[in-house]
py3Dmol code that shows the C-alpha trace and the ligand (Angstrom):
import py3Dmol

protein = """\
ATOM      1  CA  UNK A   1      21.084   7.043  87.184  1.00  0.00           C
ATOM      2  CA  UNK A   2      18.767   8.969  84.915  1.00  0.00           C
ATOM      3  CA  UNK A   3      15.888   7.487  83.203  1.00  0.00           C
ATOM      4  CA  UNK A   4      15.164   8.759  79.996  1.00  0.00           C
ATOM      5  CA  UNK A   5      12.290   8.109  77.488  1.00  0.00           C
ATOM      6  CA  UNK A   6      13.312   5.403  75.419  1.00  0.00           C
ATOM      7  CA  UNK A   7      10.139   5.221  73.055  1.00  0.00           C
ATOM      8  CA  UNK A   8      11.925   8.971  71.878  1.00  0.00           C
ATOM      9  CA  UNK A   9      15.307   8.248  71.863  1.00  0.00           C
ATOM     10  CA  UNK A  10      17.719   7.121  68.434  1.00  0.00           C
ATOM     11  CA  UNK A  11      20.392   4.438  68.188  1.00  0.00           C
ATOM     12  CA  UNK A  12      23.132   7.100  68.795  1.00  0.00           C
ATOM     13  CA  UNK A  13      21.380   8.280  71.387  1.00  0.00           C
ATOM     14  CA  UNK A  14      21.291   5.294  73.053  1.00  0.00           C
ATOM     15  CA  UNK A  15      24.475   4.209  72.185  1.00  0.00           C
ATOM     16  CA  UNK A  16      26.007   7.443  73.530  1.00  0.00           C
ATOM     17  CA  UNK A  17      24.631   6.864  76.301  1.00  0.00           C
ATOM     18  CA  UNK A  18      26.339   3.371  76.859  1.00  0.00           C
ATOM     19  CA  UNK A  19      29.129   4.696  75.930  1.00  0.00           C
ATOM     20  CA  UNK A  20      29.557   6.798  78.882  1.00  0.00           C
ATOM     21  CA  UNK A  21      29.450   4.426  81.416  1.00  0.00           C
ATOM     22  CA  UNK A  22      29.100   0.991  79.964  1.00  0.00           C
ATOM     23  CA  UNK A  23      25.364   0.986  80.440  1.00  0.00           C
ATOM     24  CA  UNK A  24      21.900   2.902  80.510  1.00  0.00           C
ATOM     25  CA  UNK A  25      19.024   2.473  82.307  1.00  0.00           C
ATOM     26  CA  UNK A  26      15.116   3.743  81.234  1.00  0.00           C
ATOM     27  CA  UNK A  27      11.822   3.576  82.179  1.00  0.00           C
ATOM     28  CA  UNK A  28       9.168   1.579  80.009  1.00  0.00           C
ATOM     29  CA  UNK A  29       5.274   2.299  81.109  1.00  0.00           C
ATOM     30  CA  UNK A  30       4.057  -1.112  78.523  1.00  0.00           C
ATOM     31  CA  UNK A  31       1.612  -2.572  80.853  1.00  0.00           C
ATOM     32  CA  UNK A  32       2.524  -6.147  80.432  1.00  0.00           C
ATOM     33  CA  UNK A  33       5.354  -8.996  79.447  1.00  0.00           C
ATOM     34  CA  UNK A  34       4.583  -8.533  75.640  1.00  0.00           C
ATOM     35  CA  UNK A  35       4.556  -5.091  75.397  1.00  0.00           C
ATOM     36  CA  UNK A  36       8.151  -5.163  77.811  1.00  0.00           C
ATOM     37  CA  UNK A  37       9.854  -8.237  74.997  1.00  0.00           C
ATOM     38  CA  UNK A  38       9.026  -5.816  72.111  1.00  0.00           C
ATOM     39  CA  UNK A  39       9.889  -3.277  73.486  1.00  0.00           C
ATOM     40  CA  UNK A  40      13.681  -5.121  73.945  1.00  0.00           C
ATOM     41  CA  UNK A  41      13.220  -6.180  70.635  1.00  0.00           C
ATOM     42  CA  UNK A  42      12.762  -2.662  69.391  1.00  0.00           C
ATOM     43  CA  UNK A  43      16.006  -1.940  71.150  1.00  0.00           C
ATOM     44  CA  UNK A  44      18.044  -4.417  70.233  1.00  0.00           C
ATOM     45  CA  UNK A  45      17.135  -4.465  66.757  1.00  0.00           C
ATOM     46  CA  UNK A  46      18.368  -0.758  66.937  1.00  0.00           C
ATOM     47  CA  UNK A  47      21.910  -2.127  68.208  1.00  0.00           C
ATOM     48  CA  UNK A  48      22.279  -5.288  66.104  1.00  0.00           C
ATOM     49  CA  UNK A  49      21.244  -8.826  65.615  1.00  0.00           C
ATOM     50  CA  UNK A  50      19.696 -10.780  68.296  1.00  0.00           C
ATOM     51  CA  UNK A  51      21.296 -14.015  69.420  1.00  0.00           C
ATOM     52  CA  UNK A  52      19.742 -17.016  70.934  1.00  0.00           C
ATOM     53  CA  UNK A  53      20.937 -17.413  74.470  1.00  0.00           C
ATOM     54  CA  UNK A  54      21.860 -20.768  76.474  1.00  0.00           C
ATOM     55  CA  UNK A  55      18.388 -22.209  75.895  1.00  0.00           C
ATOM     56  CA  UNK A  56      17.944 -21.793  72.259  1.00  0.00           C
ATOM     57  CA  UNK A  57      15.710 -18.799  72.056  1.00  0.00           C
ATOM     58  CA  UNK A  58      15.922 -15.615  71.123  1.00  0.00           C
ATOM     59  CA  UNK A  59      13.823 -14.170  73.580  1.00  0.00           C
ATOM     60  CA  UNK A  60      13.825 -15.049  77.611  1.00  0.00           C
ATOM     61  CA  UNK A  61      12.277 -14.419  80.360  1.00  0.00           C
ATOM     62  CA  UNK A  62      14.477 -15.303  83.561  1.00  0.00           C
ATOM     63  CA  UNK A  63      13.900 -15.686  87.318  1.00  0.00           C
ATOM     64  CA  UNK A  64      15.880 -17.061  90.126  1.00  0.00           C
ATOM     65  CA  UNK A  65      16.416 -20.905  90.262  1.00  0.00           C
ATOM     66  CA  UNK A  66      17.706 -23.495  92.675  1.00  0.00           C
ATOM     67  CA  UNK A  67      20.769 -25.934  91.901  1.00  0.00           C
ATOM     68  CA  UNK A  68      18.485 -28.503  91.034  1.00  0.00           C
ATOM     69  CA  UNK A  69      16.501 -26.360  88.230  1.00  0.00           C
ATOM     70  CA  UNK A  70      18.973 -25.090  86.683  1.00  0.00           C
ATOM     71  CA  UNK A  71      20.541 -25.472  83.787  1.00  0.00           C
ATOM     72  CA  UNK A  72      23.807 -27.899  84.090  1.00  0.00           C
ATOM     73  CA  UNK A  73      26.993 -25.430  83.290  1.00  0.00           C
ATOM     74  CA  UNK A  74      25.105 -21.965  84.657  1.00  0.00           C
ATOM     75  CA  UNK A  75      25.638 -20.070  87.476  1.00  0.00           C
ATOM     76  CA  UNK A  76      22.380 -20.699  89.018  1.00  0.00           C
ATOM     77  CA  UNK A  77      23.590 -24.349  88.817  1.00  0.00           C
ATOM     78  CA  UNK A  78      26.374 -23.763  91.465  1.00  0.00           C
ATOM     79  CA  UNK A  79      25.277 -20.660  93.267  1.00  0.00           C
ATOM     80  CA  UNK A  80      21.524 -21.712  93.140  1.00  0.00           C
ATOM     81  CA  UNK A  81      18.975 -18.704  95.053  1.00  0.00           C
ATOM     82  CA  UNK A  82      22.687 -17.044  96.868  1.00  0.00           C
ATOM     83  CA  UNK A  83      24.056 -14.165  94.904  1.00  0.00           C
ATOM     84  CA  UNK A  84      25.168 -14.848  91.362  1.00  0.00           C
ATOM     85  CA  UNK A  85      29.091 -13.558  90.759  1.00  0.00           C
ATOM     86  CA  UNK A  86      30.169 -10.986  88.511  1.00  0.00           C
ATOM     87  CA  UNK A  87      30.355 -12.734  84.894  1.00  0.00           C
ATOM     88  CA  UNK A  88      30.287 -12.029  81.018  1.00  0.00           C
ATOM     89  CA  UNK A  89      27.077 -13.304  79.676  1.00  0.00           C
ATOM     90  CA  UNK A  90      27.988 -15.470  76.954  1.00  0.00           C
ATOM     91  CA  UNK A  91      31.382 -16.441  78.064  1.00  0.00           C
ATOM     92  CA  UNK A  92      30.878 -19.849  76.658  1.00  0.00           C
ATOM     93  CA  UNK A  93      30.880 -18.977  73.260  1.00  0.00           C
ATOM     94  CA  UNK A  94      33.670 -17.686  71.219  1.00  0.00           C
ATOM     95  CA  UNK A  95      32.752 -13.863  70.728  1.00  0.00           C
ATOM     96  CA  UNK A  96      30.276 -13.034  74.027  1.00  0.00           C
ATOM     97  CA  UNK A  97      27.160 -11.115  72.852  1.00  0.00           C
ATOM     98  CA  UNK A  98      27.696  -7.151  72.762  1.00  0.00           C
ATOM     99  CA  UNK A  99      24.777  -6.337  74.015  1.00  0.00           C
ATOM    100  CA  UNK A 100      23.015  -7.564  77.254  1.00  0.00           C
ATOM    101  CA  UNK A 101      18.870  -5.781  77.384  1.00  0.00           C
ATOM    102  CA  UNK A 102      16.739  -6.385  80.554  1.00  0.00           C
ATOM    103  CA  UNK A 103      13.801  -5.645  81.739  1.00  0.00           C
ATOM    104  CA  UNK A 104      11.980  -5.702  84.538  1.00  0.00           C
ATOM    105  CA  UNK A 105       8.369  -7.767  84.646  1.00  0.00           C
ATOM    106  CA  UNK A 106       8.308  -8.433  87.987  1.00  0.00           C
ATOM    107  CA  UNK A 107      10.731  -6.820  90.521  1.00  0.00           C
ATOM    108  CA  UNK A 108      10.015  -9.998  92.718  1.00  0.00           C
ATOM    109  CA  UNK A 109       9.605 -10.009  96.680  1.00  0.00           C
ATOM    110  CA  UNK A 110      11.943  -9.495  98.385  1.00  0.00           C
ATOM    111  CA  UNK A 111      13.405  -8.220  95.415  1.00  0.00           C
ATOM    112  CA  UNK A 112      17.164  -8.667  94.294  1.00  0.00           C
ATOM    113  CA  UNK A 113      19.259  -5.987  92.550  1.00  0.00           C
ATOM    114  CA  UNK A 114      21.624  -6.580  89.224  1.00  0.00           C
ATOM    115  CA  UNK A 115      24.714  -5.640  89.987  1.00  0.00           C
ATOM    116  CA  UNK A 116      27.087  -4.174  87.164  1.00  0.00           C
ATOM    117  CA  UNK A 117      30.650  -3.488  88.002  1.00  0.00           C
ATOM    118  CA  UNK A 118      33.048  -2.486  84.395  1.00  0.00           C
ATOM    119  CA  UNK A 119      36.326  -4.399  84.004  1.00  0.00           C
ATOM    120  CA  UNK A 120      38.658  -1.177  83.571  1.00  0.00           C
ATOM    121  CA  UNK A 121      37.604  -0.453  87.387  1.00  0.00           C
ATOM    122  CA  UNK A 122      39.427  -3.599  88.470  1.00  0.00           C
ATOM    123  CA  UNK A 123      42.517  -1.151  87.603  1.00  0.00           C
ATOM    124  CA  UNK A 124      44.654  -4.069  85.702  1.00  0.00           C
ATOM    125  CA  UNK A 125      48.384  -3.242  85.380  1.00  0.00           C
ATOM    126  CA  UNK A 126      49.797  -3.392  82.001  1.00  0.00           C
ATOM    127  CA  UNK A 127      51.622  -6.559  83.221  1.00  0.00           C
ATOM    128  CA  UNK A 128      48.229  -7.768  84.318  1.00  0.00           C
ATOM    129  CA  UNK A 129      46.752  -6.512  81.326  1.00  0.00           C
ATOM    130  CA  UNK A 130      49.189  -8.734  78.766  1.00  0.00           C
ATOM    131  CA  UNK A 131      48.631 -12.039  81.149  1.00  0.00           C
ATOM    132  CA  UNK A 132      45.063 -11.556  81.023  1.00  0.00           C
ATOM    133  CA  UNK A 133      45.569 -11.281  77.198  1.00  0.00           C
ATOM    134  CA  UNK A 134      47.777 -14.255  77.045  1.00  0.00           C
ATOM    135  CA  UNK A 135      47.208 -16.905  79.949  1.00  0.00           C
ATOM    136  CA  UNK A 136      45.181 -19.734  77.641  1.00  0.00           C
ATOM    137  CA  UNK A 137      41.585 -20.610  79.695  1.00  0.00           C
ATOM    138  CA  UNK A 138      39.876 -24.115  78.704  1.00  0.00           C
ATOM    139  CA  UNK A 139      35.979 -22.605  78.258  1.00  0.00           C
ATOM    140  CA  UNK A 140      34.146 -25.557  79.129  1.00  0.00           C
ATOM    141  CA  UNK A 141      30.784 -25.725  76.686  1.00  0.00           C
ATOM    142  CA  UNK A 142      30.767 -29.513  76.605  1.00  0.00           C
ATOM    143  CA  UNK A 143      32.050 -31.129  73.322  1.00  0.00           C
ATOM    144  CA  UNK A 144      32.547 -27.504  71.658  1.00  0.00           C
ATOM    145  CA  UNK A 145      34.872 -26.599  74.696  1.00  0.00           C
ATOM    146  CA  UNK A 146      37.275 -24.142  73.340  1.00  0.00           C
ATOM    147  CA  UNK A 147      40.861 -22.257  74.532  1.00  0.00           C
ATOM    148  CA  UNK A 148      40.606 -18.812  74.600  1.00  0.00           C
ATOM    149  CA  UNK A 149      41.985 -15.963  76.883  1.00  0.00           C
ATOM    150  CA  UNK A 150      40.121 -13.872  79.624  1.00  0.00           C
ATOM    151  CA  UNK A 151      40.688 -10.701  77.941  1.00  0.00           C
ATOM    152  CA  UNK A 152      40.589 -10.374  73.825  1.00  0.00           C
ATOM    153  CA  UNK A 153      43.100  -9.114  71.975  1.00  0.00           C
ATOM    154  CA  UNK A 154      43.413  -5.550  72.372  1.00  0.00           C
ATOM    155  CA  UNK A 155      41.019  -5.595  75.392  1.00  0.00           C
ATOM    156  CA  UNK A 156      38.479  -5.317  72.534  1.00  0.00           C
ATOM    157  CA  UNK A 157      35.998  -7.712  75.211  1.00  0.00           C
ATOM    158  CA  UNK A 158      36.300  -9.384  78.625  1.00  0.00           C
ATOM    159  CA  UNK A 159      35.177 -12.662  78.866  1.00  0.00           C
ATOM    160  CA  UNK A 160      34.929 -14.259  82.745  1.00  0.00           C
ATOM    161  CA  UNK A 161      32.410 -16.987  84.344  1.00  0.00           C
ATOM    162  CA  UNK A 162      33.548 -18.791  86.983  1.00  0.00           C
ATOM    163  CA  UNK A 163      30.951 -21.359  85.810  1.00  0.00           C
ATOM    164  CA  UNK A 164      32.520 -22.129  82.456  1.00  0.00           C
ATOM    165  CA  UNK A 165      36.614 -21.021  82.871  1.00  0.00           C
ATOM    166  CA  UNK A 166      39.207 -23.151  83.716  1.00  0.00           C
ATOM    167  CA  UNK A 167      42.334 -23.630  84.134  1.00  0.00           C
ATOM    168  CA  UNK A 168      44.657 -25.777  82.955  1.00  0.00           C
ATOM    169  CA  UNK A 169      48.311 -24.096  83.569  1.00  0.00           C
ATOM    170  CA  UNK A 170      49.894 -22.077  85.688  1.00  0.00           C
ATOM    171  CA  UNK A 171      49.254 -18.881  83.941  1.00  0.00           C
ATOM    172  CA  UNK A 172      45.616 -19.841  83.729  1.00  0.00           C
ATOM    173  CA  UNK A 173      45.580 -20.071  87.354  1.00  0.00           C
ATOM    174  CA  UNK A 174      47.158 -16.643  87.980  1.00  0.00           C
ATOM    175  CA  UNK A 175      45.061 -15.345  85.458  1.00  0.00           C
ATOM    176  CA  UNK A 176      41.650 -16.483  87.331  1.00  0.00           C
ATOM    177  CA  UNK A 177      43.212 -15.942  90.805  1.00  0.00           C
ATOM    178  CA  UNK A 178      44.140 -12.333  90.068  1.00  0.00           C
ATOM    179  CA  UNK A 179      40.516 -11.619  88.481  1.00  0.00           C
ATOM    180  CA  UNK A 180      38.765 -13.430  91.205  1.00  0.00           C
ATOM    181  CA  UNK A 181      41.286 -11.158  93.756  1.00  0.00           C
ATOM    182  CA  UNK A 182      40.304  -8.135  91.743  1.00  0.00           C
ATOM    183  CA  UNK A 183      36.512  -8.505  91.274  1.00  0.00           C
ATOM    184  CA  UNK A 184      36.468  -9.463  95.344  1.00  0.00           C
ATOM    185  CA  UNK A 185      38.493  -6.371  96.212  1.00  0.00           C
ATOM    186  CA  UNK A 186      36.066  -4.101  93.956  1.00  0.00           C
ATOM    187  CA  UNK A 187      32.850  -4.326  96.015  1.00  0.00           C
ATOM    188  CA  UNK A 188      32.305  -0.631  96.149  1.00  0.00           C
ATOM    189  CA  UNK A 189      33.312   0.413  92.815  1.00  0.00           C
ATOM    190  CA  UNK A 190      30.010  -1.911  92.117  1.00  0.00           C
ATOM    191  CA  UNK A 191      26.694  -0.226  91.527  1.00  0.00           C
ATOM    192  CA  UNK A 192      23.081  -1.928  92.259  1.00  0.00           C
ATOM    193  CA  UNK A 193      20.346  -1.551  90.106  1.00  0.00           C
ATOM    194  CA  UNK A 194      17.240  -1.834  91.996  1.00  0.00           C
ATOM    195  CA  UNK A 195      14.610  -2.925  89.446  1.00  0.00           C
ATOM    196  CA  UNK A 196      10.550  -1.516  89.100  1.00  0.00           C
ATOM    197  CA  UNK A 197       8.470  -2.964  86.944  1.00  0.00           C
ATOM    198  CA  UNK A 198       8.663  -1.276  83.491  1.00  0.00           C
ATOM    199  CA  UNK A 199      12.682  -1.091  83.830  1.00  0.00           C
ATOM    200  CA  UNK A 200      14.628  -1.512  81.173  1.00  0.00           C
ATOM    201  CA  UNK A 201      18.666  -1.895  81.508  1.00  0.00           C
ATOM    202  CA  UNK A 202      20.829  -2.586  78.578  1.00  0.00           C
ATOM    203  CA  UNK A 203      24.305  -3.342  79.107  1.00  0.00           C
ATOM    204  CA  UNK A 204      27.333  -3.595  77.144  1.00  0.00           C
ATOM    205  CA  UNK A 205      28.392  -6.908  77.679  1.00  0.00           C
ATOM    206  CA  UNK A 206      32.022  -6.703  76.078  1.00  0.00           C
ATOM    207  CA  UNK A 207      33.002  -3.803  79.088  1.00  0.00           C
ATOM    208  CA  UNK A 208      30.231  -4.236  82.477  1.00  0.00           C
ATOM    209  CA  UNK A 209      30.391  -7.736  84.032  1.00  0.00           C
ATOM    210  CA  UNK A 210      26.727  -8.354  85.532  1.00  0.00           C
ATOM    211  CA  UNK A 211      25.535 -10.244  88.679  1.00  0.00           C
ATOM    212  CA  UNK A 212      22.707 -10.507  90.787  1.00  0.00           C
ATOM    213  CA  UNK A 213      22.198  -9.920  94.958  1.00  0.00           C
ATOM    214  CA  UNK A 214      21.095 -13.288  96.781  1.00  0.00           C
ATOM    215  CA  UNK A 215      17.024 -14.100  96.048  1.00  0.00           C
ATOM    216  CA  UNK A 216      14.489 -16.102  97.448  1.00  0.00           C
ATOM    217  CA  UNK A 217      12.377 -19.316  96.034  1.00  0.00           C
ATOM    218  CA  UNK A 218       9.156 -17.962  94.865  1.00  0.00           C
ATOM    219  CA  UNK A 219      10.046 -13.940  95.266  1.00  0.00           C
ATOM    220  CA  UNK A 220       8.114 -14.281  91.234  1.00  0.00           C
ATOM    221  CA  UNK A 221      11.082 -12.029  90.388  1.00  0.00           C
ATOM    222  CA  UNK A 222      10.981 -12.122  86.448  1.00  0.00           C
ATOM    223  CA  UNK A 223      13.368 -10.316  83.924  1.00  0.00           C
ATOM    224  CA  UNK A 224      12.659 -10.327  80.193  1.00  0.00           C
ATOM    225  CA  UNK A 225      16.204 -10.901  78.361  1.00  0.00           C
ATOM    226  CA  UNK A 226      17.170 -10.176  74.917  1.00  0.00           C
ATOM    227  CA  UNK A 227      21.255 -10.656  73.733  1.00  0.00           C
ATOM    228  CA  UNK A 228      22.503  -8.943  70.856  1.00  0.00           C
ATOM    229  CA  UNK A 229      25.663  -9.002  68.687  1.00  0.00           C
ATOM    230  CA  UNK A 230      26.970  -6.044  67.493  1.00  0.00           C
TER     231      UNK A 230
END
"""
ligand_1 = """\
1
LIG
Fe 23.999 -13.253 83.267
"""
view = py3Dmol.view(width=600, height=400)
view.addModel(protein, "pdb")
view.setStyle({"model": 0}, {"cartoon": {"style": "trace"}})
view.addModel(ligand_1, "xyz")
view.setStyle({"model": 1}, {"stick": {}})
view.zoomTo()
view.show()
């Protein structure tokens, strides 16, 4: 994956760049935390308008936590320290965020990769393609739960968490099941991003479903996260 100098590089640079395969990965030499968050900011701003993510803030810094710390309805909350599963950030909310930016603080040790795997790899029929499209989910975001579909209309996004869909038909079920299938089955069309401190990923969040490889309590692994819509 090529690193490029990001402090040089223009909006349609950068978005070119996603473009060609869903994300784009850089190297940042800031020496510390702030320097990495404005440099995000810098980024993002470039792409669109920031969005505050679960916990009410605009900007986060995230490392691995155990059930128990967790927030209730995450991922971390069921899959704790193990490896998180492929998901759309955002998926609780109506539109997901476009844009997912990351970077790297503290690789952590042992360290644990992000893993980004795009939807149009799961090779969806076009019978697959209008159930996905169709099949009503329940998105469970406690008293703003919504229905909504797994893919948007038009395959404009995909939206899947295994934390926050549900079923609550039979086409909802086929719907997850066939995903679930899919995403299992797709383990080496998967790439691993193995972070250093300084890097900086940003990933359309609308086409690349994200997860991370299992981690350990205290590894200090530490990503700085920004979330834009676009
Ligand atoms: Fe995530």
């Amino acid at each position: 994956m090529a690193n490029i100098d990001i402090a040089a590089s223009k909006p349609e640079q950068l978005l070119g760049q996603i473009a060609e395969r869903g994300w784009s990965s850089h190297c940042f030499s800031g020496p510390d935390l702030g320097s990495i968050v404005r440099e995000l900011g810098r980024i993002g701003d470039c792409l669109g308008t920031r969005v505050a993510g679960r916990a009410g803030s605009l900007e986060e810094v995230i490392q691995p936590r155990t059930t128990g710390g967790a927030h209730p309805r995450s991922l971390s909350s069921r899959y704790g320290l193990g490896a998180l599963p492929f998901h759309t950030e955002l998926s609780h909310r109506t539109r997901p965020c476009r844009y997912l930016l990351l970077g790297c603080i503290d690789p952590g040790s042992p360290a644990a990769a992000t893993m980004l795997l795009d939807w149009r790899n799961l090779r969806f029929s076009p019978h697959e393609l209008d159930l996905l499209e169709a099949a009503p989910i329940l998105v469970r975001t406690g008293r703003r739960s919504f229905y909504s579909t797994i893919l948007a209309p038009g395959g404009v996004f995909f939206r899947y968490d295994p934390a926050c869909l549900e079923a609550f038909d039979d086409r909802g079920r086929s719907a997850l099941r066939l995903v679930e299938a899919r995403i299992d089955g797709a383990a080496s069309e998967a790439e691993a991003h193995h972070w250093s401190q300084g890097d900086i990923l940003i990933i359309d969040n609308w086409r690349v479903l994200h997860g991370r490889s299992p981690s350990d309590h205290g590894s200090g692994r530490r990503l700085a996260r920004i979330l834009i819509d676009a």
